[in-house]
C-alpha angles and dihedrals in degrees: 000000000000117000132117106244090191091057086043093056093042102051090045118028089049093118083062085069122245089271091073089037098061079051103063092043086061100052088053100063088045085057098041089054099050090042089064097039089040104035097206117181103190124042140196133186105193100207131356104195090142109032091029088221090299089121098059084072089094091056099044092048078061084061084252117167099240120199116190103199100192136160096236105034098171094056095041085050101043085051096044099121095202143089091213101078137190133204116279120213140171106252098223076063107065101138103153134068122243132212080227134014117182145141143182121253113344106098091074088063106040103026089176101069090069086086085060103043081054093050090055095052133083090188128356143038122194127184148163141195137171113283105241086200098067121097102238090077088079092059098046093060089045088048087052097038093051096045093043093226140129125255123236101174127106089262093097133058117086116349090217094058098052098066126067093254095053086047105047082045091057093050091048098048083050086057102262138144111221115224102169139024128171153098148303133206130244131167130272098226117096103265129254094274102054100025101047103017094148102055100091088202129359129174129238109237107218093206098048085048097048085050080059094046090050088041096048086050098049093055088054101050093039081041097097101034090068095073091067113040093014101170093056101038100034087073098052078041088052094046094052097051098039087051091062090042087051091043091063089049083052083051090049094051090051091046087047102048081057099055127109119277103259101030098096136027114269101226097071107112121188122226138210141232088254099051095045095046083070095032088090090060108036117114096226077066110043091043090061113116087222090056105039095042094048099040094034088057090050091046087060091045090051097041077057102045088050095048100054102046126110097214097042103140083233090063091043099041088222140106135221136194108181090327100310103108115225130185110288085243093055097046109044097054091040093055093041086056096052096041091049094049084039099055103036083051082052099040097051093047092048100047087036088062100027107042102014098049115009105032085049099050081057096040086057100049105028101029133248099296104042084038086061087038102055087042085053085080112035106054091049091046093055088072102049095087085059097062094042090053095058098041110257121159131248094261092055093043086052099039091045083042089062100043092052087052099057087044093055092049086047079050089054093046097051096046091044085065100033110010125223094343102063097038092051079046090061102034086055102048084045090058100033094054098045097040102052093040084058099054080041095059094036103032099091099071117056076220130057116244130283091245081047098061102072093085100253091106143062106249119208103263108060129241130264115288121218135193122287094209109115109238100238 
């Protein structure tokens, strides 16, 4: 059958947010996958409580033979969105064996209906659940703990069940043989629900979203080249990546402009590529008293640091690049280039999602001082992976964890009086400053060092970068 499921997701399931609808993007390429290594014919979800059955469309467009078995069969059929249909039954009536039976978080929730799902099927069994190791997880309790709700997402039910080890040893314990295990993508961004809690209905804009698709590729094809040649290839990296985060931002501005009168103040503005690029370099900006103060005291650090280091390319009268030496004259204005166009690129993606879209999204619904406190700690704990990932200590991660903190509160701040422009102005200047002094201090020698290499300092090529998806 010829139709396109990911248009299709993305043209009828938009009020779910694009969050869900990356998600179930994701899951279709997993199913299709397994459809063509495994070949099943017939096909049952037992229970959609969750997907609501969307996800079978990738086995119907296989001419598949989908059964929904649900509690309440009238309501799950009077809301289906699509023209391709499957069969609706009442889940207490499963009388017939299926090639494959499956569903999508529940298990997690009713452990005991895996029995059943394996009574229904003649040869496979499928399932997924929340896993409870990703570090999203943090940030889902805080959320709930902060709002004082509920939650009503799949991120709840038995811990054990919600890992691959709790899940292979359930199958195992039911009799299965476990062929498979693995993990599915889902973004990154706060969901529908918790991020945008106040827009009743917004639509998924398929060219801002394909803009995200090119821009998420890109960061995992140009991932590994940065190890190597990392100041050249960290600023076509960074592109890539910020462009995703400010797409989300693009999204956000479309969503809000949708919303309700009344739902939200009337004083927000939104602000382009092109207004934020300068933004770093506008007087308004600069003459700020929380811009100047901020970035004067971290000019002074960073005349210090580079003065009294012993490898300062000052001291050793050299230059180097990751580790090529160049003419003094040659080096210093070409890293100064490429830090300025890198950090403003940075600076403009990170303030677009986590002030501009994020922070703002809290500060509405949880007022000004829990929105910077709960902010406190995700901005800070985005960046935890990184320096995992390229082997720091407890004491660096803390102490990294901290400053980033700060730095985050001194971000709200700024965006709270002049919005993103003031807060892209400071976070450029931060990390243009440190980030070149520190080349600057490091950069005579094609090695850090000595005191450098014990793990309680960036060194000058950057760590490891890992996927932002969150593993679902």
């Amino acid at each position: 059958m010829n139709i396109n499921v990911s248009r299709l997701i993305c043209a009828n399931t938009q009020d779910e947010g694009f969050g869900s609808v990356y998600e179930r993007i994701m899951l279709e390429e997993l199913l299709k996958r397994l459809h063509d290594k495994y070949g099943f014919k017939t096909i049952l979800e037992y229970g959609c409580r969750f997907t609501k059955g969307y996800d079978d469309l990738v086995f119907m467009k296989e001419n598949c033979e989908v059964t929904l078995g649900v509690q309440d069969v009238d309501k799950i059929r009077d809301k289906w969105k699509f023209d391709l249909k499957p069969e609706f039954s009442d889940i207490d009536d499963i009388d017939t064996e299926y090639d494959l039976v499956w569903n999508f978080a529940i298990i997690q929730l009713n452990p005991h209906i895996l029995m059943k799902m394996k009574e229904a099927s003649r040869r496979y069994v499928l399932f997924f659940t929340p896993n409870v190791w990703n570090y999203g997880t943090a940030f889902h309790i805080t959320y709930h703990l902060i709002s004082r709700t509920e939650c009503h997402h799949p991120e709840q039910g038995k811990i054990r069940l919600r890992s691959r080890r709790g899940l292979k040893r359930i199958a195992t314990e039911n009799g299965l043989t476990v062929l498979e295990s693995g993990y599915v993508d889902i973004p990154w961004w706060l969901s529908a629900s918790i991020a945008t809690q106040h827009l009743p209905m917004y639509q998924f804009d398929t060219r801002l979203g394909m803009r995200y698709s090119i821009a998420e590729a890109g960061f995992l094809t140009s991932h590994y080249a940065t190890k190597n040649s990392p100041t050249v290839t960290l600023l076509p990296f960074n592109l890539y990546l910020k462009t995703a985060w400010y797409s989300t931002y693009d999204m956000y501005k479309i969503a809000r402009s949708r919303a309700k009168p009344g739902v939200y103040p009337d004083e927000w503005r939104s602000y382009g590529v092109k207004e934020l690029s300068l933004a770093s370099f506008k007087w308004e900006n600069i003459s700020h008293p929380l811009f100047y103060i901020p970035v004067g005291l971290s000019l002074l650090s960073a005349v210090y640091n580079v003065k009294d280091s012993d490898c300062s390319i000052f001291k050793k009268n050299k230059a180097y690049i990751d580790g090529d030496e160049m003419p003094m004259g040659q080096a210093l204005p070409m890293v100064i280039g490429i830090n300025t166009l890198n950090y403003i690129t940075t600076a403009i993606g990170e303030e677009a999602l986590y002030r501009g879209v994020i922070y703002e999204e809290l500060k509405v619904s949880f007022g000004s001082k829990r929105a910077k406190l709960f902010d406190f700690f995700i901005f800070p704990g985005i960046h935890v992976p990184m320096d995992i990932a390229a082997g720091r200590d407890a004491e660096y991660i803390t102490k990294q964890f901290i400053i980033r903190g700060v730095s985050t509160l001194l971000f709200d701040f700024a965006y709270d009086k002049g919005g993103l422009p003031l807060s892209v102005a400071l976070h450029t200047w931060f990390n243009l400053i440190g980030f070149t002094s520190r080349w600057m201090a490091d950069g005579g020698t094609p090695d850090p060092c000595p005191e450098e290499e014990n793990g309680t300092s960036v060194s000058v090529m950057p760590p490891l970068m890992i996927s932002y998806s969150i593993r679902f």
